[in-house]
C-alpha positions as CSV (number, residue, x, y, z in Angstrom):
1,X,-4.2,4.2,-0.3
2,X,-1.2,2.6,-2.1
3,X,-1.3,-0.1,-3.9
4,X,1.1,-2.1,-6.2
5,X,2.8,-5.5,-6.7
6,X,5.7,-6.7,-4.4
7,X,9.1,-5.2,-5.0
8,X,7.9,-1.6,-6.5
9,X,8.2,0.4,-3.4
10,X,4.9,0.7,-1.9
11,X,6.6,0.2,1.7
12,X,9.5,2.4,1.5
13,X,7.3,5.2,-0.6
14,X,4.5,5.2,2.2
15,X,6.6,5.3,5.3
16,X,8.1,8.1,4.2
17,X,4.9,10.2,2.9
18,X,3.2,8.7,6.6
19,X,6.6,10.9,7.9
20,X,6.0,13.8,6.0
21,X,2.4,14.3,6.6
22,X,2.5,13.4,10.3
23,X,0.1,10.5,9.1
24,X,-1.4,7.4,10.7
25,X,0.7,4.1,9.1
26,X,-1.7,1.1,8.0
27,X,0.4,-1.8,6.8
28,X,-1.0,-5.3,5.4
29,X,1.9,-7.6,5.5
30,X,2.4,-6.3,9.5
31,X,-1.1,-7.0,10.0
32,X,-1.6,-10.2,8.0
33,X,1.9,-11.7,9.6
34,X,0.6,-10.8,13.3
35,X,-2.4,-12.9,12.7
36,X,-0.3,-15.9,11.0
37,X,2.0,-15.7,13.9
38,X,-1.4,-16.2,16.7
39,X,-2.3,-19.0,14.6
40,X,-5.6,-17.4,12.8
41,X,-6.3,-17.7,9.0
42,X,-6.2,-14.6,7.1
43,X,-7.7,-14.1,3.7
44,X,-9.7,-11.1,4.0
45,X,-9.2,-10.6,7.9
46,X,-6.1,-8.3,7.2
47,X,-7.7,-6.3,4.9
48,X,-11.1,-6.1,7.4
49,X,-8.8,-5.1,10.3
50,X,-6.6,-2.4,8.4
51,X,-10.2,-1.0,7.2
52,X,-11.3,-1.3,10.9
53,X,-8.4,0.7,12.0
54,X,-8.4,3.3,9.2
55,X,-11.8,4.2,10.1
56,X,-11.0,4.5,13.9
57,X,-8.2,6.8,13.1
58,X,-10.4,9.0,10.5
59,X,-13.3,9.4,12.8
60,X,-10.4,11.5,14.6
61,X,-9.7,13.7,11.2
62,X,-6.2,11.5,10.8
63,X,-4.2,11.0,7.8
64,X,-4.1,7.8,7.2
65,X,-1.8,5.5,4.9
66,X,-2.5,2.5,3.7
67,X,0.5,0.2,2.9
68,X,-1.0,-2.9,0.8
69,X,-0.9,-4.6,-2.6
70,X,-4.6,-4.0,-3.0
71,X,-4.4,-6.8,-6.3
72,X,-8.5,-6.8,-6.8
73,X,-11.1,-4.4,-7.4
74,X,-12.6,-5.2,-4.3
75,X,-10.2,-4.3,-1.6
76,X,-9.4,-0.6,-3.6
77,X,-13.8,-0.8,-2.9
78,X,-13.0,-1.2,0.2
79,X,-10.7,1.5,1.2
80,X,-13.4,4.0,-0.2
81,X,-16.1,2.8,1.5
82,X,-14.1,3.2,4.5
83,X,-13.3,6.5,3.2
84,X,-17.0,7.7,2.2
85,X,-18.6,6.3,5.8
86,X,-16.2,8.4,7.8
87,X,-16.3,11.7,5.2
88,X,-12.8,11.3,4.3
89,X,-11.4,12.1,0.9
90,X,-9.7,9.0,-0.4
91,X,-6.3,9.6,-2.7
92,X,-5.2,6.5,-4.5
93,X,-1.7,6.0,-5.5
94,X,-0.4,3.1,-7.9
95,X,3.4,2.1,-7.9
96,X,4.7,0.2,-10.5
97,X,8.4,-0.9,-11.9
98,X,8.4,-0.2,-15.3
99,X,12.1,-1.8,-15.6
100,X,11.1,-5.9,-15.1
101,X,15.1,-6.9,-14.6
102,X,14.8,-4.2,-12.2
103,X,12.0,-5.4,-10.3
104,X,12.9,-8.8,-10.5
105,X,16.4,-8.1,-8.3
106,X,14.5,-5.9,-6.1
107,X,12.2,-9.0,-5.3
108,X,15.2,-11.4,-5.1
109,X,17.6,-9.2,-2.6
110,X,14.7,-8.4,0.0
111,X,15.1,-9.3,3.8
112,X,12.4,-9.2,5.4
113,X,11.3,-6.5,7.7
114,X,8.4,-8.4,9.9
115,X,9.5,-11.0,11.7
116,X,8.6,-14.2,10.6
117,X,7.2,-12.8,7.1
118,X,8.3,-14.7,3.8
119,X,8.2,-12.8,1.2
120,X,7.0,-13.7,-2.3
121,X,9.3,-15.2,-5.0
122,X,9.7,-13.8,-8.3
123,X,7.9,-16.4,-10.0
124,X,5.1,-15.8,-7.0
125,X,5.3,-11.5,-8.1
126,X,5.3,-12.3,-11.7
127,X,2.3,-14.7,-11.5
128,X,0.3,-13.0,-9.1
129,X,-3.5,-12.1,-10.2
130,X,-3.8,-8.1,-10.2
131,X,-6.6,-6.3,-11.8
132,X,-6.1,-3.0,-13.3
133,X,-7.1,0.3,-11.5
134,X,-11.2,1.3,-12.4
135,X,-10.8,5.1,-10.9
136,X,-8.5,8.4,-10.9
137,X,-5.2,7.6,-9.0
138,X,-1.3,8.7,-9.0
139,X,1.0,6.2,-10.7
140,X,4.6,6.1,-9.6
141,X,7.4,4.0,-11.7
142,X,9.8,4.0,-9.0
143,X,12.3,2.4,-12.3
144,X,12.0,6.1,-13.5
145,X,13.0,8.1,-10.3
146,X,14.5,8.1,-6.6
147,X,12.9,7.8,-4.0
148,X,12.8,11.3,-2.4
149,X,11.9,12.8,-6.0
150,X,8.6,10.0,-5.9
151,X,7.7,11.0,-2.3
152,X,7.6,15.0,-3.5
153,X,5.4,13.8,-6.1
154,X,2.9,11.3,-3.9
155,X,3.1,14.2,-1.6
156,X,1.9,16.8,-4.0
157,X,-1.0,14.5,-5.0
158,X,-2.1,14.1,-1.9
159,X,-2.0,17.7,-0.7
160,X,-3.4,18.8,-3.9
161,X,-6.2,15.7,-3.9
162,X,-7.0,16.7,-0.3
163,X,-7.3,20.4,-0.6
């Protein structure tokens, strides 16, 4: 499970770990756009489905990688729950920009990916409500490395994490 504000490299971290581990690829923002697009709310729906769909992929022993901010207490809950009613060991992994001038352009010079998504302002990142982590779990300053060199590492956590 990553989690993370906007602009840190969740996305870009997680694809890439989802590549190397031949894992199954859980992202919010594709999920909560897809309902905004049919016209449905979302609040807690995207979380529900991506929890839904984790659970359906580790009934089959998948890896699975979540992609999402996960900005409460609640929806990291979540994602072990999901974990401990399906026996699957749950590896949590933080990322963070350490450098704020850094994470501010990253924010500002996005395109989006998913059609139709807006993506958050800075002043929307910045203020954003995000409580701090309450269990054991990687943190990644992507201001302090590239990202193949943060990959290795997320990928040693997890293989070590996971046995």
């Amino acid at each position: 499970m990553f989690g993370g504000l906007p602009g840190t490299g969740k996305t870009t971290v997680a694809r890439e770990l989802t590549q190397r581990l031949a894992a199954t690829y859980l992202r919010i923002d594709t999920i909560e756009q897809t309902l905004r697009s049919a016209g449905l709310a979302v609040g807690v729906t995207g979380y529900a489905v991506a929890n839904a769909l984790a659970a359906e992929n580790l009934k089959l022993r998948r890896t699975v990688i979540a992609d999402c901010v996960n900005p409460v207490l609640a929806s990291r809950a979540g994602w072990r729950q999901t974990a401990l009613q399906n026996s699957a060991h749950i590896v949590e992994i933080e990322m963070v920009c350490s450098d704020m001038a850094l994470h501010r352009r990253r924010v500002e010079g996005r395109d989006p990916d998913i059609s139709g998504h807006e993506l958050p302002s800075w002043d929307d990142v910045a203020r954003r409500h995000y409580e701090s982590w309450d269990q054991e779990h990687l943190v990644l300053d992507s201001a302090d490395g590239a990202v193949d060199r943060l990959v290795e590492l997320a990928e040693a956590y997890v293989r070590r994490e996971i046995g």
